[in-house]
GULUM-464980 format. One line per field, with one value per residue (C-alpha): x negated, y, z; residue number from 1. Coordinates in Angstrom, 2 decimals. Layout:
BEGIN
x <- X_...
y <- Y_...
z <- Z_...
resi <- NUM_...
! end
This chain:
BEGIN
x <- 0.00_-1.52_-2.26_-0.19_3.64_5.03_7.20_11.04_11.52_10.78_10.07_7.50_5.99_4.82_3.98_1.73_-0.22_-0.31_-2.04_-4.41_-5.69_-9.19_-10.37_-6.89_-5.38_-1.89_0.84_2.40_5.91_6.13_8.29_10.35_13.66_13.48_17.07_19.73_23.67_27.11_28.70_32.19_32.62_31.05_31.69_28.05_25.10_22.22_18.97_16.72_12.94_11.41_8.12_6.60_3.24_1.66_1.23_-2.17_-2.07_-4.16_-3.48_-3.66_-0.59_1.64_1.10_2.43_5.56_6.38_5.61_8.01_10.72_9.92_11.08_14.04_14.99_14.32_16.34_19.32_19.43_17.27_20.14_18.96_21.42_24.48_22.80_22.50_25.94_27.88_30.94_28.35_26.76_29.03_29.57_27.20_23.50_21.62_18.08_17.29_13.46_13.53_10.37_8.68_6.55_7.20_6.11_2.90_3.14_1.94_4.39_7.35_6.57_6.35_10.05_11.75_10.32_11.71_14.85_15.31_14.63_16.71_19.67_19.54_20.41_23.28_21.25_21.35_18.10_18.03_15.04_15.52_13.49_13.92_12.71_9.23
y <- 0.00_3.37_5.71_8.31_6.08_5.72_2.74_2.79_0.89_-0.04_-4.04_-2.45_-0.03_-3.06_-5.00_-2.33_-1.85_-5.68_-5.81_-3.33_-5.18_-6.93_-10.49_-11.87_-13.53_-12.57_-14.99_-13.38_-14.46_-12.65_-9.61_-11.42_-13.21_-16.73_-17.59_-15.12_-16.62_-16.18_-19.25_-19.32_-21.68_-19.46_-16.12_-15.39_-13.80_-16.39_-15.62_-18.72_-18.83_-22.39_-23.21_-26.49_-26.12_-28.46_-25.99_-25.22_-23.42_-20.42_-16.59_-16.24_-18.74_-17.54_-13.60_-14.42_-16.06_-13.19_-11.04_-12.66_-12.83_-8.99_-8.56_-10.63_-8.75_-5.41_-6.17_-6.94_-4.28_-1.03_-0.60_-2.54_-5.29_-2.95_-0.65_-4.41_-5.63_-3.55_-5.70_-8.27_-5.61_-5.98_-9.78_-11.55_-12.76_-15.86_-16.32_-20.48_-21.48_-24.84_-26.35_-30.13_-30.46_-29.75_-26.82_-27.27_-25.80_-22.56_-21.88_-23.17_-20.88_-17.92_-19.04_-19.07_-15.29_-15.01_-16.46_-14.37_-10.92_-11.79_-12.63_-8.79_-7.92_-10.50_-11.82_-15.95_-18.41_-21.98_-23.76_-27.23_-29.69_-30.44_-33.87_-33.28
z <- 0.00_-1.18_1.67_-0.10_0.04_3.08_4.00_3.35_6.22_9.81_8.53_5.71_8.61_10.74_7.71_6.84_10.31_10.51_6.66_7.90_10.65_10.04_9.91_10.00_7.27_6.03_4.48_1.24_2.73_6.07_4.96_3.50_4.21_3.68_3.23_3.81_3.95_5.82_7.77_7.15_9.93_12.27_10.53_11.11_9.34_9.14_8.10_7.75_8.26_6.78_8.61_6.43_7.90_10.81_13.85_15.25_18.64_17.22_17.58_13.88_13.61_16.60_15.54_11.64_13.56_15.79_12.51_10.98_13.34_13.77_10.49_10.22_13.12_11.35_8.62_11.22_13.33_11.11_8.58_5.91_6.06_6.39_3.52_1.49_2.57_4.23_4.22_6.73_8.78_11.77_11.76_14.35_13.54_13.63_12.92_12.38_12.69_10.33_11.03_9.53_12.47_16.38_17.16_19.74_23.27_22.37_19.70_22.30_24.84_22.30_20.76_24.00_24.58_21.33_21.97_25.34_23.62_20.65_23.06_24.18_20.53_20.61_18.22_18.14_17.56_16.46_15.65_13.59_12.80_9.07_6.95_5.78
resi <- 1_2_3_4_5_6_7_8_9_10_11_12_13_14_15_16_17_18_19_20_21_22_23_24_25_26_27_28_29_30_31_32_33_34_35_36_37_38_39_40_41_42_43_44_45_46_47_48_49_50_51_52_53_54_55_56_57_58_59_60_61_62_63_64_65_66_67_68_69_70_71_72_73_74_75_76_77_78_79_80_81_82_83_84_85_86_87_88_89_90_91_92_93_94_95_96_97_98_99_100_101_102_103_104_105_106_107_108_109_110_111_112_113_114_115_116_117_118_119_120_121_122_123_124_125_126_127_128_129_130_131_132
! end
């Protein structure tokens, strides 16, 4: 991102800090809204985050996660759904983690302090475990 564009939003504002930080490698995918539906059965907003890769317990791995979920919640609650959809923007929210592999200790203890600050937003969090 030139130095001269500012971001649009709050999601692309963190996205940039985070790309500027050194030594750390940055997925392509962690702006960016995996799957993005509405439940009929639930009448809910769910945005879907597929994790396919073995975890590792490392600070690299757990800071893309919480990167990510930082933007899924951006997109919820920083006016870019209800700009998007605004027929959706005032149904309740659920982010699903769909992992292939458990997540390691590490990565547990970081979802439930997910999970706890997302439930202060009324926000809901699943994590699945999906075939690999």
């Amino acid at each position: 991102m030139a130095d001269s564009v500012k971001p649009r939003t709050a999601a692309e504002a963190a996205l940039a800090r985070w790309r500027q930080t050194p030594n750390i490698k940055h997925p392509e995918n962690v702006g960016v809204i995996d799957i993005f539906a509405h439940d009929p059965k639930t009448d809910e907003i769910v945005l879907v985050m597929n994790e396919p890769r073995p975890w590792d317990s490392s600070d690299e791995r757990l800071h893309e996660l919480q990167e990510k979920f930082n933007a899924y919640v951006s997109f919820l609650l920083d006016g870019e759904l209800a700009e998007a959809h605004p027929d959706l923007a005032q149904k309740p929210a659920r982010i699903e983690l769909r992992c292939q592999h458990m997540p390691d200790p590490r990565a547990v203890e970081l979802l439930g302090m997910i999970h706890d600050q997302l439930a202060f937003q009324n926000i809901k969090m699943e994590k699945r475990m999906t075939a690999v």
